[in-house]
N, C-alpha and C positions, 0 to 999 in steps of 0.2 A: 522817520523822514527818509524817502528815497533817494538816493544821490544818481545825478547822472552825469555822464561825461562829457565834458567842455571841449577835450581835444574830439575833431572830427576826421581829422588823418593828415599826414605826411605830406609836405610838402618836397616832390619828387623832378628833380631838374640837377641841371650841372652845377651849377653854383650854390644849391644845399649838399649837394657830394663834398663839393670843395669844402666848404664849411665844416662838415661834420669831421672833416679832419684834426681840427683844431676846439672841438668839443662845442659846436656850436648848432642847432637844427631848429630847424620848421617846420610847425604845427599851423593848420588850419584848423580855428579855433567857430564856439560859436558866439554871436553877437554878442550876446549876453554875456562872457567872459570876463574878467579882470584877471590884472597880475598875478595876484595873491591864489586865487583859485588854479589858475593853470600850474606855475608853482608847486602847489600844493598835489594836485592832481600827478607832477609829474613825478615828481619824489617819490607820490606812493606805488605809481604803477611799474619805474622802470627803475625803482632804488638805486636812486643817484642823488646830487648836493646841485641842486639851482644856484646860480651865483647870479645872473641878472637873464629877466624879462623885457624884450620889446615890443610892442604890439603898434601892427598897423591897419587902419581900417582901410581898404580896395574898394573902390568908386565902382557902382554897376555898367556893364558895358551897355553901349546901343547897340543895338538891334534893327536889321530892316531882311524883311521878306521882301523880295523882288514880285515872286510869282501870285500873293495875294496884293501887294501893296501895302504893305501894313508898316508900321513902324513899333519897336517893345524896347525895354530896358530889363536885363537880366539884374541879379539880384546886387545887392553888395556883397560883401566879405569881409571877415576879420583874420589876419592872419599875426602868427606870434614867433618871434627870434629869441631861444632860450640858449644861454649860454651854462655853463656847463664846470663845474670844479676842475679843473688839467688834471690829466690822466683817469678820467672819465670818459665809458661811451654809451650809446645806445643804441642797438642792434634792431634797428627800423628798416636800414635800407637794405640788409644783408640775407 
């Protein structure tokens, strides 16, 4: 069975910096994801202790070309808030 990766990368902004202070980070995940899997996935890749999983799903944005006239919708998004054992980190943003 091939495995592949759920986390798609780092969520990289002021308020995941903040966060990661207090063992807490943001993954953009892919749709197809649950709990259990990212979880799972993170333990093994960055050997650390998951304490709680959040996940939110991000509505696609509108879209409008001025210059054809067109109108589109970009895609959606799943992104995930994994909290973290204290005195745990993860050397993502560094």
């Amino acid at each position: 069975m091939k495995t592949t990766s759920v986390l798609l990368q780092p969520v990289v902004s002021e308020k995941s910096f903040e966060q990661s202070e207090n063992a807490v980070y943001t993954f953009r995940v892919k749709m197809s994801a649950n709990k259990k899997q990212v979880a799972q996935e993170i333990e093994q890749r960055f050997k650390v202790n998951v304490v709680k999983v959040n996940m939110l799903q991000l509505p696609g944005k509108r879209t409008f070309d001025y210059r054809r006239r067109t109108a589109g919708k970009l895609r959606r998004s799943k992104k995930t808030i994994v909290t973290l054992k204290s005195g745990q980190t993860i050397e993502v943003f560094k």
